[in-house]
PDB file of N, CA, C and O in Angstrom:
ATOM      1  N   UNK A   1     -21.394  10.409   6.971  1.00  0.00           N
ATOM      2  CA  UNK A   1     -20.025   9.920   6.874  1.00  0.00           C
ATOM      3  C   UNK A   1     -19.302  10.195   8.194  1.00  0.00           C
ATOM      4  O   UNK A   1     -19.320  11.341   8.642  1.00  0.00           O
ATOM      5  N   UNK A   2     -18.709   9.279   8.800  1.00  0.00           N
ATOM      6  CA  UNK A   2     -18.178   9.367  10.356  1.00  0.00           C
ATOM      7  C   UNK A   2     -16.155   9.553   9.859  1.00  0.00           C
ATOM      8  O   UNK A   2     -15.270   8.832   9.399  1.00  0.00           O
ATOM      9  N   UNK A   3     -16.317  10.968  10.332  1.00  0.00           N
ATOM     10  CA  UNK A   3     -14.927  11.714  10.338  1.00  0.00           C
ATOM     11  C   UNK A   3     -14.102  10.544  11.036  1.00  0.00           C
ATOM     12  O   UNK A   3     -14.237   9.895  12.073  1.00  0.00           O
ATOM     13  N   UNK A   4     -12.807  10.588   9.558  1.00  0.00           N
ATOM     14  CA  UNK A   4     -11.475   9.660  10.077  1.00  0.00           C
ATOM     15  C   UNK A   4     -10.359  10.775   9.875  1.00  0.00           C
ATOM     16  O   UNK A   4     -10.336  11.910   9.397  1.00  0.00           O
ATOM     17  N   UNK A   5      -9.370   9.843  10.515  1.00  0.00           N
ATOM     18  CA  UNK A   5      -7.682  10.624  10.223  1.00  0.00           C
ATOM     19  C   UNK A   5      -6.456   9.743   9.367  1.00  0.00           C
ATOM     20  O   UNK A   5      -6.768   8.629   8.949  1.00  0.00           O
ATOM     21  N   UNK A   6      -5.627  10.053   9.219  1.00  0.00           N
ATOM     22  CA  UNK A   6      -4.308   9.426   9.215  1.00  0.00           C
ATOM     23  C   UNK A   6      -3.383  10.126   9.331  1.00  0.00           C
ATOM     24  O   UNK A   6      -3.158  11.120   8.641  1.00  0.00           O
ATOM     25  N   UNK A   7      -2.613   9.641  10.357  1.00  0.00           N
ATOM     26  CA  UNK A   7      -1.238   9.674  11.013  1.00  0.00           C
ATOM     27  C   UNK A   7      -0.042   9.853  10.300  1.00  0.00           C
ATOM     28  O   UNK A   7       0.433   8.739  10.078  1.00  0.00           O
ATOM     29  N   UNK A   8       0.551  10.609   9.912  1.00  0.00           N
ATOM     30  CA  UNK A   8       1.689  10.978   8.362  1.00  0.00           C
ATOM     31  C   UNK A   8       3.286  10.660   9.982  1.00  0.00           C
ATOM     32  O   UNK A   8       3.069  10.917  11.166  1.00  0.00           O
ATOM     33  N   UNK A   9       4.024  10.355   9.689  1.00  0.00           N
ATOM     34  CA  UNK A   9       5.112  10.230  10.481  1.00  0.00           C
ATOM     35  C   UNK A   9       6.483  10.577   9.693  1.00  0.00           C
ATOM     36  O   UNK A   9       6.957   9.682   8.992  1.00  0.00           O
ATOM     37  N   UNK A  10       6.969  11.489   9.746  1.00  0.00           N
ATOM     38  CA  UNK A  10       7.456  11.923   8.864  1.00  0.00           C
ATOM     39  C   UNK A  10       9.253  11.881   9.542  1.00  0.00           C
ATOM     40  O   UNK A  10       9.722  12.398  10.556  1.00  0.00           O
ATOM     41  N   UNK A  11       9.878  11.056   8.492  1.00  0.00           N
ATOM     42  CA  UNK A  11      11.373  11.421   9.166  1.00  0.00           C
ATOM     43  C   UNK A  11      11.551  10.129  10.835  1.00  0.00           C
ATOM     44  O   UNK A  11      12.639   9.850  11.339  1.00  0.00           O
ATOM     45  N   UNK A  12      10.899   9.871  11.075  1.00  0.00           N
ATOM     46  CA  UNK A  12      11.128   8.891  12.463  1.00  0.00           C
ATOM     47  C   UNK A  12      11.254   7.909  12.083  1.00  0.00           C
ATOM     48  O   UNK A  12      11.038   7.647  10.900  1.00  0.00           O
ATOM     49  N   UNK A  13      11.565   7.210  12.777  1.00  0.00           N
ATOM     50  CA  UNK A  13      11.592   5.809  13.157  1.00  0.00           C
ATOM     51  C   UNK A  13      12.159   5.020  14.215  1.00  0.00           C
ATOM     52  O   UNK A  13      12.705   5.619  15.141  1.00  0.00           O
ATOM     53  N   UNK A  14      12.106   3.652  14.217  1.00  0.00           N
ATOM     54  CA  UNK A  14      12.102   2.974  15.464  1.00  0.00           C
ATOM     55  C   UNK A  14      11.032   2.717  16.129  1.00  0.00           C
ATOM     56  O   UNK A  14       9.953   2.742  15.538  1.00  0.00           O
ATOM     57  N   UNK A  15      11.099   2.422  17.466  1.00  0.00           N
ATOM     58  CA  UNK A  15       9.792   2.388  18.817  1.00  0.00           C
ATOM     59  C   UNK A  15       9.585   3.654  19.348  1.00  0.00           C
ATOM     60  O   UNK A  15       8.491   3.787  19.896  1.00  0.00           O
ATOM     61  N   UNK A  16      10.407   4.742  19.347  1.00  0.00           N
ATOM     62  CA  UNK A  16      10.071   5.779  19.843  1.00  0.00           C
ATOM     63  C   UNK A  16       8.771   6.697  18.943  1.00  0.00           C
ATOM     64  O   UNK A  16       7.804   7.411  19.209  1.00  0.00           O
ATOM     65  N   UNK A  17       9.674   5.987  17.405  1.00  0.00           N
ATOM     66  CA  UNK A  17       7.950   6.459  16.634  1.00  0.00           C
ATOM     67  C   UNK A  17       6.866   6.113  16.592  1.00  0.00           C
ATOM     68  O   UNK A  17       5.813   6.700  16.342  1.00  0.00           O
ATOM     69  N   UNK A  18       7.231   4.619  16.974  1.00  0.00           N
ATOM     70  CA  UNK A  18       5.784   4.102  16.884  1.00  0.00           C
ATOM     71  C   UNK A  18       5.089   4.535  18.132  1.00  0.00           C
ATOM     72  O   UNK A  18       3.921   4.787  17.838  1.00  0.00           O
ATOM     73  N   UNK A  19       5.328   4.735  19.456  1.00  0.00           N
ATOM     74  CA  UNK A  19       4.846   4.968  20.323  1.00  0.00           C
ATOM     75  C   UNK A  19       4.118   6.458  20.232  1.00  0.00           C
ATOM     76  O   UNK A  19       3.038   6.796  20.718  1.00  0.00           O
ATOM     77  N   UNK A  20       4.734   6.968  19.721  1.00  0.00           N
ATOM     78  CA  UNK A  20       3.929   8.593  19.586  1.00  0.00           C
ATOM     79  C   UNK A  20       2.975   8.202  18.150  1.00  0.00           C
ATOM     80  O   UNK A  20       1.799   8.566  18.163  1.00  0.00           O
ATOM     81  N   UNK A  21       3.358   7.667  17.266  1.00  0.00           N
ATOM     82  CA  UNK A  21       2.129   7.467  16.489  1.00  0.00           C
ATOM     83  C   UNK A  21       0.653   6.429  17.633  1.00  0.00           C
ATOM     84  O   UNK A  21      -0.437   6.806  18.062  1.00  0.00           O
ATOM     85  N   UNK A  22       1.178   5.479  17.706  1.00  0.00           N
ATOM     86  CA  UNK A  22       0.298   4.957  19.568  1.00  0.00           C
ATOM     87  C   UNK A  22      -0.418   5.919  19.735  1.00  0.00           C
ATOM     88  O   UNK A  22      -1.555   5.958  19.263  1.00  0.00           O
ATOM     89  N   UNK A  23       0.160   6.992  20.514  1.00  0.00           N
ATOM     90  CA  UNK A  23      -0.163   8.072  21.279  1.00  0.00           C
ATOM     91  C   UNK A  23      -1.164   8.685  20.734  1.00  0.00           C
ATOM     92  O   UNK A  23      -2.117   8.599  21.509  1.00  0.00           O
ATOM     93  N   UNK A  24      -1.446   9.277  19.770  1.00  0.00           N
ATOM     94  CA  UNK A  24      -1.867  10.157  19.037  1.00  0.00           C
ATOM     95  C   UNK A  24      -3.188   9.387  18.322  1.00  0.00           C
ATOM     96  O   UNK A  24      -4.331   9.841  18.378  1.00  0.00           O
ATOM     97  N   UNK A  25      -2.825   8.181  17.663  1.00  0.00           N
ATOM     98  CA  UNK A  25      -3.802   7.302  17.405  1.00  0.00           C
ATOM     99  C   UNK A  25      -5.054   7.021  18.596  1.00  0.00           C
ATOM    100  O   UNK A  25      -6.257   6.814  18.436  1.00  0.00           O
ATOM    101  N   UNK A  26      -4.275   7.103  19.761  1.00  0.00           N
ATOM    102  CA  UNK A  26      -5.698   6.535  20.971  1.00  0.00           C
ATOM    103  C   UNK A  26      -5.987   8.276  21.178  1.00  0.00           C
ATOM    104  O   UNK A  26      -7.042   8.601  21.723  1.00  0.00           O
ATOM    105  N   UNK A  27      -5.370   8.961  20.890  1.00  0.00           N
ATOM    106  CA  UNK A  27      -6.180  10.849  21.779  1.00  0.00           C
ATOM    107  C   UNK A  27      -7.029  10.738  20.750  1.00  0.00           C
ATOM    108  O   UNK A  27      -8.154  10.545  21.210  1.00  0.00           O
ATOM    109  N   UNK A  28      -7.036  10.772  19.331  1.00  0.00           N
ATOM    110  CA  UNK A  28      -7.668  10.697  18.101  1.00  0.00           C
ATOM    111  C   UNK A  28      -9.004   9.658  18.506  1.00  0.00           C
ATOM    112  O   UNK A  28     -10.070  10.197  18.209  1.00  0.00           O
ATOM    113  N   UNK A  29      -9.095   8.864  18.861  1.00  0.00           N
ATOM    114  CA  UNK A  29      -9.808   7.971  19.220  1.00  0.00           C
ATOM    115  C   UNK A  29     -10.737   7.943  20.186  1.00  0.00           C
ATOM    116  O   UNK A  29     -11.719   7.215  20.329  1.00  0.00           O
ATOM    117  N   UNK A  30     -10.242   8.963  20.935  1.00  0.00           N
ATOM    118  CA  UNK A  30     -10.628   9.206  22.421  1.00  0.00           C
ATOM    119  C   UNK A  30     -11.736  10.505  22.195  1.00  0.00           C
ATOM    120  O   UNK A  30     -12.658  10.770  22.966  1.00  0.00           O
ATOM    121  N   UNK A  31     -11.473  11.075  21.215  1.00  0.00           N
ATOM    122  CA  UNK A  31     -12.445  12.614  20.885  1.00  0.00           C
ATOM    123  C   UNK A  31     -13.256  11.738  19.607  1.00  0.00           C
ATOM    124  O   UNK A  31     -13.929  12.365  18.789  1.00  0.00           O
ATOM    125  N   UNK A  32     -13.123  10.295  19.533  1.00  0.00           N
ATOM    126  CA  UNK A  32     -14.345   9.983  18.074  1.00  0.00           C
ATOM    127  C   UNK A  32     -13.502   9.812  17.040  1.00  0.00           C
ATOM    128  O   UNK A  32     -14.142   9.193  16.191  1.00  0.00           O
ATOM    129  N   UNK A  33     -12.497  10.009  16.680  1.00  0.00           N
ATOM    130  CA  UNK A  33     -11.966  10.209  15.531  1.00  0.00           C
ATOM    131  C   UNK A  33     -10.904   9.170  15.295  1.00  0.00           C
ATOM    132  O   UNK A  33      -9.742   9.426  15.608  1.00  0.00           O
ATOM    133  N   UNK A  34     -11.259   7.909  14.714  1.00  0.00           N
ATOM    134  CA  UNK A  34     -10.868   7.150  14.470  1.00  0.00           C
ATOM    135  C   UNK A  34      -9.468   7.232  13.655  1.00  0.00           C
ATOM    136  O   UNK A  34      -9.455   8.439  13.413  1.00  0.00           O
ATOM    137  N   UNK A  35      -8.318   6.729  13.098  1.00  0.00           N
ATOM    138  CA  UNK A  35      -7.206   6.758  12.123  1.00  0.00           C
ATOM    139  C   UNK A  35      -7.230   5.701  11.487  1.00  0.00           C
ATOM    140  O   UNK A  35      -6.892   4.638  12.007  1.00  0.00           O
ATOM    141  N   UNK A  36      -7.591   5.788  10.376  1.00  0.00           N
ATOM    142  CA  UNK A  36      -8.140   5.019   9.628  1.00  0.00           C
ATOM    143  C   UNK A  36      -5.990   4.646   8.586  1.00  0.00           C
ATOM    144  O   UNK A  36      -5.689   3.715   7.839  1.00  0.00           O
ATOM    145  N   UNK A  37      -5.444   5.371   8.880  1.00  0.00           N
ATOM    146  CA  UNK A  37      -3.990   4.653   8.052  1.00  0.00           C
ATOM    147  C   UNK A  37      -2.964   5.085   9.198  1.00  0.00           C
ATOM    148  O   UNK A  37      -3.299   5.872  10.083  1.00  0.00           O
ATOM    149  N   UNK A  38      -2.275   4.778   9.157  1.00  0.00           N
ATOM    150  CA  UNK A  38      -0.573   5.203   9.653  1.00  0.00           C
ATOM    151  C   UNK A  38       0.301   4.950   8.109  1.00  0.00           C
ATOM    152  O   UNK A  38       0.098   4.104   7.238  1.00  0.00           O
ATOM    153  N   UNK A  39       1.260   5.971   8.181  1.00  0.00           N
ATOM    154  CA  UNK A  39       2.081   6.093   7.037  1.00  0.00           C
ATOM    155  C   UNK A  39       3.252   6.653   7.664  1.00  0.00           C
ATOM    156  O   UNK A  39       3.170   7.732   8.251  1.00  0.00           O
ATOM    157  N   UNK A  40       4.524   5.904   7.578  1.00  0.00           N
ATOM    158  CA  UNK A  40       5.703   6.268   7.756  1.00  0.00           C
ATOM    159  C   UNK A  40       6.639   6.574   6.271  1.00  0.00           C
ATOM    160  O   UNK A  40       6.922   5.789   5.366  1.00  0.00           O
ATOM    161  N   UNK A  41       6.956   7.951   6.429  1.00  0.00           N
ATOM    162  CA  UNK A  41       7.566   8.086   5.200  1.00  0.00           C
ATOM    163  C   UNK A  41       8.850   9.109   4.978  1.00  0.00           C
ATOM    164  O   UNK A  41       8.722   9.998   5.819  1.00  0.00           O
ATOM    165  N   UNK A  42       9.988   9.329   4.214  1.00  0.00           N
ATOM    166  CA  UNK A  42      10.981  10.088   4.406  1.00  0.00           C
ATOM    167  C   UNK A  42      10.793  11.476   4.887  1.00  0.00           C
ATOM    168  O   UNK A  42       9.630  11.870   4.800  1.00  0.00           O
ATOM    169  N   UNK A  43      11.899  12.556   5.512  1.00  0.00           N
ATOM    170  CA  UNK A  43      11.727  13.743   5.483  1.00  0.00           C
ATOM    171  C   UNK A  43      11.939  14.277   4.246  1.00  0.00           C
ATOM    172  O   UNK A  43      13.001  14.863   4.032  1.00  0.00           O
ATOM    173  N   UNK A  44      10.964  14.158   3.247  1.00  0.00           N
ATOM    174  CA  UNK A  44      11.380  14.270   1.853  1.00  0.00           C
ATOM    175  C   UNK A  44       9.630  15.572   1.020  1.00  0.00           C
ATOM    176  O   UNK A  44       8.472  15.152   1.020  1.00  0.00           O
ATOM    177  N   UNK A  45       9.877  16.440   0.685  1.00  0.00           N
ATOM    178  CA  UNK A  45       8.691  17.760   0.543  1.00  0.00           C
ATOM    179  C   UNK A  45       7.806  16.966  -0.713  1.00  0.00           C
ATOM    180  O   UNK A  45       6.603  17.222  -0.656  1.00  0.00           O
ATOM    181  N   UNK A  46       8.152  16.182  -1.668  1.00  0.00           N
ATOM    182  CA  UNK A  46       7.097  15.204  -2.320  1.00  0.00           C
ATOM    183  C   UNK A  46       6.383  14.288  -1.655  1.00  0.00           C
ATOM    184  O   UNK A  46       5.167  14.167  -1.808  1.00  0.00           O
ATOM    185  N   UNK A  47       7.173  13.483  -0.768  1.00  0.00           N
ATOM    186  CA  UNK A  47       6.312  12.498  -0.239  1.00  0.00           C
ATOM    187  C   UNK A  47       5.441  13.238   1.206  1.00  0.00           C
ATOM    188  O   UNK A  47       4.457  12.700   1.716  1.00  0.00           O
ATOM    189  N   UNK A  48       5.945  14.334   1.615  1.00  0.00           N
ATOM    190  CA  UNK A  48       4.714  14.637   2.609  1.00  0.00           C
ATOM    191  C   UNK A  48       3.490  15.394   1.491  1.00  0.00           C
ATOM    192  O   UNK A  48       2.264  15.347   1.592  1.00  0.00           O
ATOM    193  N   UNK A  49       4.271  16.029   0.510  1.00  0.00           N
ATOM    194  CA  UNK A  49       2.688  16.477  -0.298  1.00  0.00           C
ATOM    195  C   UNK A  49       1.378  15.356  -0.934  1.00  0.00           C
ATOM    196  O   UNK A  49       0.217  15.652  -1.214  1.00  0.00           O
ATOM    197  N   UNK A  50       2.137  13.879  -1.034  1.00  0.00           N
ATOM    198  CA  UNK A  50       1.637  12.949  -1.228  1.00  0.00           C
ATOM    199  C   UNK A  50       0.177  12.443  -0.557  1.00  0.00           C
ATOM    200  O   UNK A  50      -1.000  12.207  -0.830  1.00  0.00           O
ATOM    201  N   UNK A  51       1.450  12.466   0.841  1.00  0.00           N
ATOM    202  CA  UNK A  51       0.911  12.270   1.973  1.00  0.00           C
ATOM    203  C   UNK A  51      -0.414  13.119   2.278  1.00  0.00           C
ATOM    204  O   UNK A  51      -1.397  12.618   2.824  1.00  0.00           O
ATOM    205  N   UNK A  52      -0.338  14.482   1.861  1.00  0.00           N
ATOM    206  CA  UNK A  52      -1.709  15.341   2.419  1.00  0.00           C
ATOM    207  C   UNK A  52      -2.356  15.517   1.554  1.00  0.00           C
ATOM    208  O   UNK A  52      -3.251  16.350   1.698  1.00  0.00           O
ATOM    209  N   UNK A  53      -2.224  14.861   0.322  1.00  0.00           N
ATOM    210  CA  UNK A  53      -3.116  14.494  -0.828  1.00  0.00           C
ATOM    211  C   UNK A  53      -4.272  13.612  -0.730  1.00  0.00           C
ATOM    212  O   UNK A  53      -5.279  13.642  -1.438  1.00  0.00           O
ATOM    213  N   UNK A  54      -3.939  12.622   0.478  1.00  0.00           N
ATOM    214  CA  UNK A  54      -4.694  11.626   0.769  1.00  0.00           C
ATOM    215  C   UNK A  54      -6.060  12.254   1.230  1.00  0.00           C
ATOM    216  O   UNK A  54      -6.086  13.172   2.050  1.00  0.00           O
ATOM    217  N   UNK A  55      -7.573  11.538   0.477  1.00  0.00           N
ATOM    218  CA  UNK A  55      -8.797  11.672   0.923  1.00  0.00           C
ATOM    219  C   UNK A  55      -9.366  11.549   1.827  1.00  0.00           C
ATOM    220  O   UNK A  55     -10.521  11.123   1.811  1.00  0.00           O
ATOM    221  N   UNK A  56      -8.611  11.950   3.113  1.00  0.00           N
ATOM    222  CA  UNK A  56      -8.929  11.354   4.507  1.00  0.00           C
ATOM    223  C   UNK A  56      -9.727  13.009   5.066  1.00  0.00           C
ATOM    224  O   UNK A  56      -9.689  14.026   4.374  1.00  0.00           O
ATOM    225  N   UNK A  57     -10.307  12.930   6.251  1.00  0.00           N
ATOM    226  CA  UNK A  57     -11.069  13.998   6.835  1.00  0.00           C
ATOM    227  C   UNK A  57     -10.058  14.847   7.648  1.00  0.00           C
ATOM    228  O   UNK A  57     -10.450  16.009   7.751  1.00  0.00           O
ATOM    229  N   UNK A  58      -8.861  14.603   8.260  1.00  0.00           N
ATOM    230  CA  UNK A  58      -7.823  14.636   8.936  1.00  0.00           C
ATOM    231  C   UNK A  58      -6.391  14.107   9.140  1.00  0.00           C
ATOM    232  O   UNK A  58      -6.106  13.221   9.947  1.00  0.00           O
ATOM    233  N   UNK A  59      -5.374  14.840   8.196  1.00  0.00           N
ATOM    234  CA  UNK A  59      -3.898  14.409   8.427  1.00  0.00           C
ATOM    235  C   UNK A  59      -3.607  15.216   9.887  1.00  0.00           C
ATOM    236  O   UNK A  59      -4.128  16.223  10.368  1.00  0.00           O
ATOM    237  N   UNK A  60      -2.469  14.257  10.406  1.00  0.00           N
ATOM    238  CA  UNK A  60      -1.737  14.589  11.394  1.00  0.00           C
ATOM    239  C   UNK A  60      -0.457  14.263  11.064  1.00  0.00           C
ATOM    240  O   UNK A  60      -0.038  13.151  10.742  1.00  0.00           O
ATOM    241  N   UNK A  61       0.180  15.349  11.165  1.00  0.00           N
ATOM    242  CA  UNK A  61       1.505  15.291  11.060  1.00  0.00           C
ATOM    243  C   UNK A  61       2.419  14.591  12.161  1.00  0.00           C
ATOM    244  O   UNK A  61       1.862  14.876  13.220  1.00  0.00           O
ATOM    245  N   UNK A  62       3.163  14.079  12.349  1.00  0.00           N
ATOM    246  CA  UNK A  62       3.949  13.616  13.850  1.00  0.00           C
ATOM    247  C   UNK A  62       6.003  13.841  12.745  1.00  0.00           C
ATOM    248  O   UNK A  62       6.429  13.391  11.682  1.00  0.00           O
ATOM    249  N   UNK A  63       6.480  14.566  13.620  1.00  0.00           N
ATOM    250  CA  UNK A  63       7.837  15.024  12.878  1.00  0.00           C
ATOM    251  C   UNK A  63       8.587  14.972  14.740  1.00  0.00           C
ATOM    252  O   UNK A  63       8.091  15.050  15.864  1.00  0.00           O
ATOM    253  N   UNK A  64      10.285  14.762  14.070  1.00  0.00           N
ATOM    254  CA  UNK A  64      11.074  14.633  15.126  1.00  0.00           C
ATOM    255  C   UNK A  64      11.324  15.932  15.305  1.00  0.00           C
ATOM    256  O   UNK A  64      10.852  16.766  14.533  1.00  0.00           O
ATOM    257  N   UNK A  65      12.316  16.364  16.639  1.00  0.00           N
ATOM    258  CA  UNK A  65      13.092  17.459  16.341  1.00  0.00           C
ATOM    259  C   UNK A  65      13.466  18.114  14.951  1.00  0.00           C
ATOM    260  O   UNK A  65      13.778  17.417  13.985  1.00  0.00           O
ATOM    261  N   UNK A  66      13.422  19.300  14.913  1.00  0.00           N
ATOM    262  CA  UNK A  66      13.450  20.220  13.413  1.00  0.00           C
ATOM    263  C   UNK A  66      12.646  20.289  12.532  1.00  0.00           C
ATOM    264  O   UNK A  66      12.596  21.308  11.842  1.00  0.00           O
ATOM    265  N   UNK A  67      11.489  18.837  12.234  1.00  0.00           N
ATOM    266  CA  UNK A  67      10.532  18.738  11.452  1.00  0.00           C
ATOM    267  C   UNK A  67       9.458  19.396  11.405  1.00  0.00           C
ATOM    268  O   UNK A  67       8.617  19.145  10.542  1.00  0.00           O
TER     269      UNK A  67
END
């Protein structure tokens, strides 16, 4: 089974998020490790537990200031 990730973005938005999700997606990529979802979702403590519920090999968190 060839190790994936997904990208949790928590609280951002706009282009400035997407660009650091970008970012992170190609370093991930760059060591083998593909990101198999991106998920943008509130700064909200259910939906990130949701979020790291997911059956993936690797969450990455990406949070703004304070997150």
């Amino acid at each position: 089974m060839t190790p994936v990730a997904q990208i949790v973005s928590v609280g951002l938005g706009g282009a400035s998020s997407d660009e650091q999700v970008t970012e992170v997606a190609a370093t991930l990529a760059a060591a083998g490790l593909p990101a198999v979802a991106r998920v943008f979702i509130e700064d909200d403590e259910g939906a990130v537990e949701r979020a790291l519920a997911a059956d993936v090999g690797l969450t990455v968190i990406v949070a703004g200031p304070g997150g």
